[in-house]
ZAMARGU-4260 file (C-alpha; in steps of 0.2 Angstrom, whole numbers, plus 5000, padded with zeros to 4 digits):
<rodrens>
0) 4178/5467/5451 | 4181/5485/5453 | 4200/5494/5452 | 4204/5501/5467 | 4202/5518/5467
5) 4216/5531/5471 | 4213/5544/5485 | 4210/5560/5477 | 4211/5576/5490 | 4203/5586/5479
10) 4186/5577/5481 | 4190/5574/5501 | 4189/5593/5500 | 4174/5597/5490 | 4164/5583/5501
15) 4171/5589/5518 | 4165/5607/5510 | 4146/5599/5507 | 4144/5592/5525 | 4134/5601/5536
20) 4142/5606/5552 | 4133/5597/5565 | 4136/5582/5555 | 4155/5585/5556 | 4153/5587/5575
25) 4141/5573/5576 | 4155/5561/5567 | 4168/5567/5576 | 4159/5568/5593 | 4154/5546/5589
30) 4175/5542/5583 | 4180/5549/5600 | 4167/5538/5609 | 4173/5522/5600 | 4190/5524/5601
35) 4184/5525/5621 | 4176/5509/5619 | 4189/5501/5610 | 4202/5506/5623 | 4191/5503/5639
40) 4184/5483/5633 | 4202/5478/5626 | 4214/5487/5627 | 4218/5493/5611 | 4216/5506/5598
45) 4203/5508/5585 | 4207/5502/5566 | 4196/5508/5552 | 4193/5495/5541 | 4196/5497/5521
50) 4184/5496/5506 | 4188/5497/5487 | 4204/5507/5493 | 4195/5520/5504 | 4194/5519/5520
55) 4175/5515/5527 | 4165/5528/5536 | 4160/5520/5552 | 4148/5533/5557 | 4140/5531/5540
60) 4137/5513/5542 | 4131/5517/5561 | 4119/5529/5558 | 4111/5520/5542 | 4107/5505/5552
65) 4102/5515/5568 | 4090/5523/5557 | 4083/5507/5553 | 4080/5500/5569 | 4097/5492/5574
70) 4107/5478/5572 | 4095/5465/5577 | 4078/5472/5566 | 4090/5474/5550 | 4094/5455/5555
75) 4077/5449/5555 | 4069/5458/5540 | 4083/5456/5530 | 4086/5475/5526 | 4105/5475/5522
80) 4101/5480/5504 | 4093/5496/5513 | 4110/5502/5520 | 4119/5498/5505 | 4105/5511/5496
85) 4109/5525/5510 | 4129/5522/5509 | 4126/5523/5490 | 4134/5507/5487 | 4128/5500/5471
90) 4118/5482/5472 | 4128/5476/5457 | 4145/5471/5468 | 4145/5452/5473 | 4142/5449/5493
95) 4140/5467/5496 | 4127/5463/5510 | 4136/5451/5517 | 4152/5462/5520 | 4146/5476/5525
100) 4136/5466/5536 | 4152/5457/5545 | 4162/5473/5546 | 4145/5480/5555 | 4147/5465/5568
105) 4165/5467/5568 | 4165/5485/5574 | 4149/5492/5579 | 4138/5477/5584 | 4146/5478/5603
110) 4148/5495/5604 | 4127/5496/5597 | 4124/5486/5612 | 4133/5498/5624 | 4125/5512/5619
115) 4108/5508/5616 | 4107/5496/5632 | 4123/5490/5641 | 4136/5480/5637 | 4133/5458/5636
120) 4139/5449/5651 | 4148/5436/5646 | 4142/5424/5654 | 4124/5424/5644 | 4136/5424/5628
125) 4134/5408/5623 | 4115/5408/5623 | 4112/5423/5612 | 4125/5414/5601 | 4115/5396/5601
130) 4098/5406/5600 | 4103/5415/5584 | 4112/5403/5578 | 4095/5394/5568 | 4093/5410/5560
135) 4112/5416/5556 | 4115/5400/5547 | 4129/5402/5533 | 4137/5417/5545 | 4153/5417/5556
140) 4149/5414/5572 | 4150/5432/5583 | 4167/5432/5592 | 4168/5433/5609 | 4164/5448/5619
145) 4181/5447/5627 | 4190/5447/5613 | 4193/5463/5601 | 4188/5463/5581 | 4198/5452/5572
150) 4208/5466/5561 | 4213/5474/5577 | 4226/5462/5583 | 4231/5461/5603 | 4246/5469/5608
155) 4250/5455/5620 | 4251/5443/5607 | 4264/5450/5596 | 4273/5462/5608 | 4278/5458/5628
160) 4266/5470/5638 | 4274/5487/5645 | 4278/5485/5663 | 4269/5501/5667 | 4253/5496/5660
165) 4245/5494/5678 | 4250/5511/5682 | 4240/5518/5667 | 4226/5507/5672 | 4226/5513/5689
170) 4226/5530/5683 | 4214/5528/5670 | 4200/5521/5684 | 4199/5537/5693 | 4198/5527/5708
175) 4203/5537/5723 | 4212/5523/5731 | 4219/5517/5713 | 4225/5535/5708 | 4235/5537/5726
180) 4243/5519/5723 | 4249/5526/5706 | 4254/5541/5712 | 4263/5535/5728 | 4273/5521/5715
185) 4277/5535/5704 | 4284/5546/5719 | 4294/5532/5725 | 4299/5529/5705 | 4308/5546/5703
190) 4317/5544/5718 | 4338/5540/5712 | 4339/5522/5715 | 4338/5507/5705 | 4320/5509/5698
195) 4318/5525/5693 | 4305/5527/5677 | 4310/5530/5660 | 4295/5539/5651 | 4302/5532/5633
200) 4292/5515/5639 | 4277/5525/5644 | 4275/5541/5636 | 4257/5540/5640 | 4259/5545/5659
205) 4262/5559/5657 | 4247/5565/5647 | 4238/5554/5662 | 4248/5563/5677 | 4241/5582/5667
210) 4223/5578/5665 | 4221/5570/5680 | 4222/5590/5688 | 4210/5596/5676 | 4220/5602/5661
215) 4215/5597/5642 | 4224/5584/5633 | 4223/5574/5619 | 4222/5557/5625 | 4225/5541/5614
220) 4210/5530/5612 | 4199/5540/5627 | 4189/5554/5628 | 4195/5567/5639 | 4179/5575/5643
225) 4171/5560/5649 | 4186/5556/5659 | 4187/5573/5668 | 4167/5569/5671 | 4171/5553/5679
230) 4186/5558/5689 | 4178/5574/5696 | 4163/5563/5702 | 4173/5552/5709 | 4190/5562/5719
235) 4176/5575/5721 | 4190/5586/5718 | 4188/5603/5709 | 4203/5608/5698 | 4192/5621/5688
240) 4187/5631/5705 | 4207/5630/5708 | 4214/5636/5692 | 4201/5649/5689 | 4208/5657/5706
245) 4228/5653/5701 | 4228/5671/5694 | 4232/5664/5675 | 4226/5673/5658 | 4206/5671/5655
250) 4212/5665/5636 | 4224/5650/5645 | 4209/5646/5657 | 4194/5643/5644 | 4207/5635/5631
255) 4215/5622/5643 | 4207/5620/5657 | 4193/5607/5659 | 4175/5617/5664 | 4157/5612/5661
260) 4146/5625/5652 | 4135/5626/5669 | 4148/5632/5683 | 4149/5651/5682 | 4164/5654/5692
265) 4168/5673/5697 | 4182/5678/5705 | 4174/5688/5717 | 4165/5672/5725 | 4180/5664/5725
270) 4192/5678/5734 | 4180/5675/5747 | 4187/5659/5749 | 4204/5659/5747 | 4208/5674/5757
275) 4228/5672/5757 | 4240/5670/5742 | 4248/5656/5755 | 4248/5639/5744 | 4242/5628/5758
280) 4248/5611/5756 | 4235/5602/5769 | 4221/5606/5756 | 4217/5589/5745 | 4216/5601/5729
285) 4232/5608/5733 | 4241/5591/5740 | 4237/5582/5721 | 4244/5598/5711 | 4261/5597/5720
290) 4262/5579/5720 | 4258/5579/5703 | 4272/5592/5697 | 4285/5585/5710 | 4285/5569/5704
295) 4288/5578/5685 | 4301/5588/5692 | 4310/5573/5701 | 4312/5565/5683 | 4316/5579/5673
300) 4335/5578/5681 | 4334/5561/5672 | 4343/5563/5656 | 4334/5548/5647 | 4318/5556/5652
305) 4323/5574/5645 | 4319/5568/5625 | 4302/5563/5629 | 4299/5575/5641 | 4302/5592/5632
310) 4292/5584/5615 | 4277/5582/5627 | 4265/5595/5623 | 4254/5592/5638 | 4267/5596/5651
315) 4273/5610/5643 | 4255/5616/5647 | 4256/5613/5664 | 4271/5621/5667 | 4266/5636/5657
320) 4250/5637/5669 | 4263/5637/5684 | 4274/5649/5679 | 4259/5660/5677 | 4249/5656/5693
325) 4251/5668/5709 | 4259/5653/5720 | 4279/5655/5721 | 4279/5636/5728 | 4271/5630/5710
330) 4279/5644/5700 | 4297/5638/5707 | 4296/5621/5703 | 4290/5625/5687 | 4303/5637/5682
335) 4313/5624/5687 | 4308/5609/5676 | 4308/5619/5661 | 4325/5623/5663 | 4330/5607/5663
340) 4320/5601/5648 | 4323/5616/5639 | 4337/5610/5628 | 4324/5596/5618 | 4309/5610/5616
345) 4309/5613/5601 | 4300/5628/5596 | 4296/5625/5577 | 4286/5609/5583 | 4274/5622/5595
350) 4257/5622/5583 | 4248/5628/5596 | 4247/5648/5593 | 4241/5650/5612 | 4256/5637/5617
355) 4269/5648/5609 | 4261/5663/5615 | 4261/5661/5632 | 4279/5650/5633 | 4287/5666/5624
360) 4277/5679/5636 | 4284/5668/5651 | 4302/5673/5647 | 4299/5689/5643 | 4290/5692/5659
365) 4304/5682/5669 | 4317/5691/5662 | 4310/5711/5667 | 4307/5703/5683 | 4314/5709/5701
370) 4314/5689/5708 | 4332/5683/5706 | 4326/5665/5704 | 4315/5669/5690 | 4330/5679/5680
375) 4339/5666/5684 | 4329/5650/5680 | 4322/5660/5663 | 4342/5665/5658 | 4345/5645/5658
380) 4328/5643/5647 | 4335/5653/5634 | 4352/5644/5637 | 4345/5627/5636 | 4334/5632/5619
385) 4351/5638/5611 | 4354/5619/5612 | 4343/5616/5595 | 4348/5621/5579 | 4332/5623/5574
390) 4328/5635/5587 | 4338/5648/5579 | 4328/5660/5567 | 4311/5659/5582 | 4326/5663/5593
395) 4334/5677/5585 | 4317/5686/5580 | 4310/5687/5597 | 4326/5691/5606 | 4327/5705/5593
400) 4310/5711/5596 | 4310/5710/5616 | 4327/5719/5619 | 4334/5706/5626 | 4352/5706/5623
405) 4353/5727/5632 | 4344/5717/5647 | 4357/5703/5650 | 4372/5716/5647 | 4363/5725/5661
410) 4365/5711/5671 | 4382/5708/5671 | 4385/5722/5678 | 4377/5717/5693 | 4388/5712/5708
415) 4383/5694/5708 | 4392/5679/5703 | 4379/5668/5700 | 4370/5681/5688 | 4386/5683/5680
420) 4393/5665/5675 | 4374/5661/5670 | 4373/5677/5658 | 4391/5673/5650 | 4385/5655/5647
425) 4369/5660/5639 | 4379/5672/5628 | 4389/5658/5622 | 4376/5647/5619 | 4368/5660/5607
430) 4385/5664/5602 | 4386/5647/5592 | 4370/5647/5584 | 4379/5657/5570 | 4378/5675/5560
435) 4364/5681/5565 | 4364/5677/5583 | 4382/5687/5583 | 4377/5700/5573 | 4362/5705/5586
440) 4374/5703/5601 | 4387/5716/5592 | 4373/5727/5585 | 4368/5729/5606 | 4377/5744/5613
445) 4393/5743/5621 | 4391/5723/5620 | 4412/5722/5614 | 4418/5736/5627 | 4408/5723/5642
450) 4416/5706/5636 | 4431/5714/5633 | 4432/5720/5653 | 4428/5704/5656 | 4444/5699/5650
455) 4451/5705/5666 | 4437/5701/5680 | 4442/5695/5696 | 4430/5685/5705 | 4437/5696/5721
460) 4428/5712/5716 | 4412/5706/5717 | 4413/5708/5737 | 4409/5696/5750 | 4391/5700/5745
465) 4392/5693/5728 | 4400/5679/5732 | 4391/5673/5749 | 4383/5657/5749 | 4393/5651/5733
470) 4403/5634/5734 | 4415/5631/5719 | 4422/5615/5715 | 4436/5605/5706 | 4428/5593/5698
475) 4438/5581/5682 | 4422/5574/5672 | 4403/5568/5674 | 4400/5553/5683 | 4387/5544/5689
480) 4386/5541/5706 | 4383/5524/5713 | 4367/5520/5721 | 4367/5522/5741 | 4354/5512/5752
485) 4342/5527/5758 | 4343/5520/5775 | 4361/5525/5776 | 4368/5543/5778 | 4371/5549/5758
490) 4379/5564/5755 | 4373/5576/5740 | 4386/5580/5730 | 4384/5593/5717 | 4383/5591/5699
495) 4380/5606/5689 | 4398/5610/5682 | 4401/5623/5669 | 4406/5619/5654 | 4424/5626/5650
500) 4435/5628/5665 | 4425/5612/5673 | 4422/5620/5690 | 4404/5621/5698 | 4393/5635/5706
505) 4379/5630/5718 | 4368/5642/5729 | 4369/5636/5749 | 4352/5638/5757 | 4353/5649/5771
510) 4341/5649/5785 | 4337/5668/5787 | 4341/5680/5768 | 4333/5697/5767 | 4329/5709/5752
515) 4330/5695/5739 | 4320/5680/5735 | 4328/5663/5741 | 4335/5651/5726 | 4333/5634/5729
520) 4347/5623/5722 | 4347/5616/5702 | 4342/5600/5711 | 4329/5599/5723 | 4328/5584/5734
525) 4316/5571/5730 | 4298/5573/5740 | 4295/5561/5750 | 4283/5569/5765 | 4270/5582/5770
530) 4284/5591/5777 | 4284/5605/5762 | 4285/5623/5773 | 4304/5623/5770 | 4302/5623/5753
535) 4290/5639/5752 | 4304/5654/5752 | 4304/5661/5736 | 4296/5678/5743 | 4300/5695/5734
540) 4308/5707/5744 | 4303/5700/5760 | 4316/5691/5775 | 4311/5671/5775 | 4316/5660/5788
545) 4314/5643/5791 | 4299/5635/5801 | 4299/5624/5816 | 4290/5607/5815 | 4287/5611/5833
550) 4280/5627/5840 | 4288/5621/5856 | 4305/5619/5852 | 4310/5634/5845 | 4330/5638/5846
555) 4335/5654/5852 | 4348/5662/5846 | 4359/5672/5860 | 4366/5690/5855 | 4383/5694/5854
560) 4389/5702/5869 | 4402/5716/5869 | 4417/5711/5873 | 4428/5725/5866 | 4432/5740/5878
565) 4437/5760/5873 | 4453/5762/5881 | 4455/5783/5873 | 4460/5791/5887 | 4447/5806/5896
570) 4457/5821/5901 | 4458/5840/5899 | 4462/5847/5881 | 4478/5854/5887 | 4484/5838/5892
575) 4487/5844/5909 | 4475/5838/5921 | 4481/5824/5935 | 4461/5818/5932 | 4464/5803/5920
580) 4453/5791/5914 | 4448/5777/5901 | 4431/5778/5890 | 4428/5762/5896 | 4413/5759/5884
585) 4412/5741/5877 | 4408/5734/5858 | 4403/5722/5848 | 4414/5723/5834 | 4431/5733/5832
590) 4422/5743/5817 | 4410/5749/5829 | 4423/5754/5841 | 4431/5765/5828 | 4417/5773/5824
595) 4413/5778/5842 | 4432/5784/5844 | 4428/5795/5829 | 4410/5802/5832 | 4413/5805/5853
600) 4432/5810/5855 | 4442/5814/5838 | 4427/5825/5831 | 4426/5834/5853 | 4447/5838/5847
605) 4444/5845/5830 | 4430/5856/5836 | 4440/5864/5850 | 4454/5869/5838 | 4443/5874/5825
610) 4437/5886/5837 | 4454/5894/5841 | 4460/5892/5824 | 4452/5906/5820 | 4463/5919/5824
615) 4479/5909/5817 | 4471/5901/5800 | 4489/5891/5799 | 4489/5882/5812 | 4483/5862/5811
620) 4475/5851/5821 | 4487/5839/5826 | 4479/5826/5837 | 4491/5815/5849 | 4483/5796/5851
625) 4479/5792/5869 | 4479/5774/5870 | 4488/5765/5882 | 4506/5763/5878 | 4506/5774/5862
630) 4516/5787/5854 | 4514/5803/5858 | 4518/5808/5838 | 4504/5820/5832 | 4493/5817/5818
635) 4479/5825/5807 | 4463/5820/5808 | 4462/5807/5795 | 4480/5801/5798 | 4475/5797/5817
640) 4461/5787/5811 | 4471/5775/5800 | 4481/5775/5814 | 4468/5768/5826 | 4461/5756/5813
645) 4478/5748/5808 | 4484/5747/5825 | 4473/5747/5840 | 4455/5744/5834 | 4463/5728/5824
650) 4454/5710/5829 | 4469/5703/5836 | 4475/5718/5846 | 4457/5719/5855 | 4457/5699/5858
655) 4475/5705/5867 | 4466/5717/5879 | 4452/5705/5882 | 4463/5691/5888 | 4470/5703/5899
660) 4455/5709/5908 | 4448/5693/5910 | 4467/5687/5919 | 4469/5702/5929 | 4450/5709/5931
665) 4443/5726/5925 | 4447/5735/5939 | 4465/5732/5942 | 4467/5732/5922 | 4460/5750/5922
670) 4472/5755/5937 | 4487/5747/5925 | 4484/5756/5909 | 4482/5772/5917 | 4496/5770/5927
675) 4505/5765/5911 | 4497/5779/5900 | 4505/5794/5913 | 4520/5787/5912 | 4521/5789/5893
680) 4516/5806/5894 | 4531/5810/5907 | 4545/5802/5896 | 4540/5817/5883 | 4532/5819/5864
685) 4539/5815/5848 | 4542/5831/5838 | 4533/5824/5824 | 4537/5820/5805 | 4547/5831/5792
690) 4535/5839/5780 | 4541/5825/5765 | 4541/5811/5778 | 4528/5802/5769 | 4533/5804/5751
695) 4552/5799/5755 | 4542/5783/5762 | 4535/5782/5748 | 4551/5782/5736 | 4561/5771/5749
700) 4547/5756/5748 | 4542/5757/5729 | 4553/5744/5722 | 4551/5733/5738 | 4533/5734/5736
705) 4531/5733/5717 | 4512/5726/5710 | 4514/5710/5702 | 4506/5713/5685 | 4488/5704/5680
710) 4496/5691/5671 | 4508/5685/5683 | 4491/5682/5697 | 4486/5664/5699 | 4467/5662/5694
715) 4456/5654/5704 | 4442/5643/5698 | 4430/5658/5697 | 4437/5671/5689 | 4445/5657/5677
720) 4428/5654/5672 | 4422/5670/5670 | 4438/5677/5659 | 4440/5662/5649 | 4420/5662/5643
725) 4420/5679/5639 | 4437/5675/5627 | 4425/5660/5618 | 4412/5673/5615 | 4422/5686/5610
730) 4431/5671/5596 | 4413/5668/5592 | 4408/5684/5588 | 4425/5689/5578 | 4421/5673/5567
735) 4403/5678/5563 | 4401/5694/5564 | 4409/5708/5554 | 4402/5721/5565 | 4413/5713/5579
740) 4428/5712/5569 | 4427/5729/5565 | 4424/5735/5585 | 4436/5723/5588 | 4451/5731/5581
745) 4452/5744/5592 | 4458/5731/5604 | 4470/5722/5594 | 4485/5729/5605 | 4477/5723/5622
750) 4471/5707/5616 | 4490/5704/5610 | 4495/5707/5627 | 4482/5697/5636 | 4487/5683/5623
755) 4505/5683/5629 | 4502/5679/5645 | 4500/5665/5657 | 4481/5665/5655 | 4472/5653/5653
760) 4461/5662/5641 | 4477/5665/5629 | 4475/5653/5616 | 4459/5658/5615 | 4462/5675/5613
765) 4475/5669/5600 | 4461/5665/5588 | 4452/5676/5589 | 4465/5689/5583 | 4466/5676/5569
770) 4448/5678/5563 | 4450/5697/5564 | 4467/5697/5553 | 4460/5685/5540 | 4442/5691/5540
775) 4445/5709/5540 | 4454/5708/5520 | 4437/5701/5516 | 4428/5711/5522 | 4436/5728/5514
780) 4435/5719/5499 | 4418/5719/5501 | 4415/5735/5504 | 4423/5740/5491 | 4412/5730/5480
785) 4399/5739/5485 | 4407/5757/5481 | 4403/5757/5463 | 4386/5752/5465 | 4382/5766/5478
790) 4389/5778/5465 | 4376/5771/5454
</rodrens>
């Protein structure tokens, strides 16, 4: 017998070299078809069999007895020695024929049959079997067509089938009423409650759940071609007409998605159609493409489902699509799942140069954007890659090349909360991937001066505007939450925390937000309904609001009334005219009240004395306040106007007077306060101030009224937040990066201080000036080493 022989690439190479290409395509075209076969009649995946060591080319052995008539005539006429001629296997080995012959009707005798005229029923077995059997005499008997070849065992007979399996079946049919089961199971499955689907038992659904919308995968044992075929005659649903009008990249279409060489599509034939950028859910096309990448979003909040999830190559496509297409419904959800599954990409595993092209032109594109959301959602991908060690040199590279780290300084100075705390985190994230990381974020301009100022944020001076719709709160440690009967109220806590001062940010929708594009929170509610029109609000620039279910029940919402009524006083300049009375305008608000008092009456005064001032230049307009019981004491312009704001245009004072109206009636109250206005005036004026009135005010109140000093403040969970990840990035950075250490002595004296205080940030601060005193020796020493050598 023979020695088996060694496999030797050398030869694979020159004999892959000599085959003709349409061969190749023919033999690659005929494994794809089997391996269908395999997986559509049992269930299993295709095992090439061995001979002498190698393994035995099937399409060899295929085509060698096709070209002899088939199975059945090389039977008859006894021609086996024929095929062992054309598969150059010598005559010499013993029972040659008779194996290649069994591995023939082991593998390729049923699938012959398939192809040449249609698969044996069954039932008709046994009488093909009896009739041959005179002739086969000697032979094993031919298995049964139920059962797969003998060296490709069942998976139910050593291993408990996967409790999904129906799922895939269902899926795998094309069926409609099949595929909707699956997919109303799967929808119900990533729901939070006691079944929710873990992908690590079927990875395989996922692939299934992309192809189904017409994108190219590589599916295990199937062809995908024929699939796409089969479904789209069945669904009758065009996924190629829909993503050739998504607005993607011509090079992303022709590369992924699933077309036949007959449709030429145009885009301008098909503007024609879809007339609106609206992403209308009551469309079939449109209803599978949402279901589809809801469900994926539901699960990716899973954490046992993140692994598998950001290894799979096929939904990384489709999400890569939606964050590319023209629909902010798709593009949201997208942006969204890839953020979660961001910290398991890992970007050294991306062989696909197209993959890694358009994943990278995605962030870059996301980060220059004007959206909110898509700075937002892009900032947590790059976070969330940080995540893998590996990623680090890709990382570095193209952060470097995209001026990425001058963009997100940029941001920080932006009055919003949220922008700012997902910034810092994604700096620290990058901050602990090491030198090279820290060196780029020092080498940006300014980078130390920012995170040093950070030191001494207060969440306070972002505004009311930065931090509206923000909800922070104290939480002690992840936990998961017990499962709650859906028929029962259940209340959505929030989960997201941050990672060093334990607090949580989380947007609150609002009904009505102008200027910006709406975020929707980290963790969208699970879709359950065709009730999807409150989710579309992530518009650019354009005030959203959300819809009725009912046209006929729309809520009004009632204006504001003015309640708040100018009581200046109308009379003569001279303050001599009997004719008294009160402006008697009402407001809205006491800030609108102000600014009438300033625009219609302060403004009339200083006019009318600018006017007579022009023969005495030394004389002042002093302006006596006019509202009911007032002083008489004369002020300047801008002295009466803090007056009127800190005394009578105040929100409690005003709720005073409008008590008072209501209790005694507009008309006797204007009869009051002008009654109560002249006799004021008769009791006589104050002479005024002394001309160092206000700085001996001043001097008397300075101790009383002493600033407490930064340290001393209290922080609250915010600004804790802020100061305290700005202190880990600025340790990171000292410990890395000589560049930092040497920008960072500069501030050694304010960094002592801030470490001496009551902050919580102190101890951090702390060590940091410890890596800067012990690294900076090193450092000169270093420098020094490389004198001599410059001289040189």
């Amino acid at each position: 017998m023979l020695a088996r022989k060694r496999r030797n690439l050398k030869d694979e190479y020159v004999q892959f070299l000599s085959t003709p290409v349409e061969k190749r395509l023919k033999a690659n075209q005929f494994y794809e078809n089997l391996r269908h076969f395999y997986r559509r009649k049992w269930g299993c995946s295709l095992r090439i069999p061995y001979a002498n060591g190698k393994e035995l080319d099937l399409y060899e052995l295929y085509d060698a007895v096709i070209s002899l008539g088939g199975w059945q005539k090389v039977t008859n006429f006894d021609r086996w020695g024929e095929v062992l001629q054309k598969l150059s296997i010598s005559e010499n080995i013993q029972m040659a024929e008779h194996a290649v012959r069994i591995i023939y009707m082991q593998y390729l005798c049923k699938f012959e049959q398939n192809e040449s005229g249609g698969d044996i029923v069954e039932e008709h077995e046994n009488e093909l079997i009896g009739i041959r059997s005179a002739r086969l005499k000697g032979m094993i008997a031919m298995p049964s067509y139920s059962e797969p070849p003998m060296s490709v065992f069942r998976s139910s007979d050593n291993f408990p089938p996967l409790d999904f399996h129906k799922l895939v079946f269902s899926l795998l049919s094309g069926l409609p009423n099949e595929v909707v089961f699956a997919l109303n199971v799967l929808t119900i499955m990533s729901h939070p409650g006691p079944f929710v689907l873990n992908f690590e038992n079927c990875p395989n659904i996922i692939d299934l759940l992309v192809s189904l919308i017409g994108i190219k995968v590589d599916l295990l044992g199937a062809a995908p071609s024929n699939l796409f075929k089969w479904w789209k005659e069945t669904s009758n649903y065009d996924f190629t007409k829909f993503w050739k009008y998504s607005g993607i990249d011509e090079g992303i279409f022709n590369c992924w998605i699933f077309s036949s060489e007959q449709e030429n599509l145009k885009l301008s034939s098909l503007s024609e159609i879809y007339k609106d950028d609206n992403f209308d859910l009551s469309k079939p096309t449109n209803w599978r493409v949402f279901s589809i990448l809801g469900i994926l979003h539901n699960l990716s909040f899973e954490e046992n489902n993140l692994l598998t999830m950001g290894e799979n190559k096929a939904l990384l496509r489709l999400l890569l699509i939606c964050c590319n297409c023209r629909w902010q419904l798709l593009k949201r959800i997208a942006c969204e799942t890839l953020s979660n599954i961001s910290k398991n990409i890992n970007l050294i595993s991306i062989e696909d140069p197209l993959t890694g092209s358009a994943f990278f032109k995605s962030i870059q594109s996301g980060l220059n954007s004007n959206d909110r959301f898509e700075i937002l959602r892009f900032i947590e991908i790059i976070g969330g890659l940080c995540q893998t060690t590996l990623n680090e040199p890709i990382l570095c590279d193209f952060l470097d090349k995209t001026n990425f780290f001058p963009r997100i300084f940029t941001l920080l100075t932006l009055k919003d909360i949220l922008i700012c705390i997902i910034s810092l985190e994604t700096i620290l994230q990058l901050s602990e991937l090491g030198r090279n990381a820290c060196e780029l974020i020092s080498g940006c301009n300014k980078s130390v001066e920012q995170l040093i100022g950070m030191l001494t944020t207060d969440a306070a001076s972002f505004g009311q505007a930065g931090l509206s719709g923000i909800k922070v709160v104290e939480i002690n440690g992840h936990h998961v939450q017990p499962y709650v009967n859906p028929n029962k109220k259940k209340l959505h806590s929030l989960n997201q925390s941050n990672q060093h001062s334990k607090t949580t940010t989380q947007q609150q929708q609002q009904p009505i937000i102008t200027n910006t594009t709406t975020p929707i929170n980290n963790h969208l509610p699970p879709i359950t309904n065709n009730n999807f029109s409150e989710l579309d609000k992530s518009i650019n620039n354009i005030a959203t609001k959300t819809k009725s279910k009912n046209n006929s029940n729309k809520k009004c919402v009632e204006a504001q009334m003015p309640q708040h009524m100018c009581e200046w006083m109308m009379m003569a300049l001279d303050d001599t005219n009997e004719e008294i009375e009160p402006c008697s305008r009402f407001f809205s608000t006491p800030s609108q009240l102000l600014f009438h008092i300033y625009e219609d009456h302060l403004k009339a005064l200083v006019q009318s004395h600018a006017s007579s001032a022009a023969k005495n230049p030394d004389n002042v307009c002093m302006i006596r306040c006019r509202w009911p019981m007032c002083d008489s004491t004369p002020r300047t312009l801008w002295s009466m106007t803090t007056h009127l704001q800190d005394v009578h245009c105040t929100e409690q004072s005003l709720e005073i007077n409008l008590q008072k109206r209501n209790e005694f009636g507009l008309d006797d109250y204007i009869n009051q306060i002008r009654q109560l206005f002249k006799q004021n005036r008769e009791q006589g004026q104050q002479p005024g101030y002394a001309p160092f009135a206000a700085y001996e005010a001043i001097r008397r109140h300075a101790l009383t009224n002493l600033k407490k000093d930064l340290t001393d403040d209290n922080e609250g969970p915010v600004t804790r937040n802020i100061r305290l990840t700005s202190a880990i990035i600025l340790r990171n950075l000292s410990k890395h990066s000589t560049l930092a250490r040497r920008k960072l002595q500069r501030f050694e004296g304010f960094l002592s201080w801030l470490s001496l205080s009551k902050l919580e940030s102190s101890r951090t601060l702390s060590q940091c000036l410890f890596e800067i005193i012990t690294q900076s020796p090193i450092d000169n020493n270093n420098i020094e080493q490389l004198k001599p050598t410059e001289e040189e």
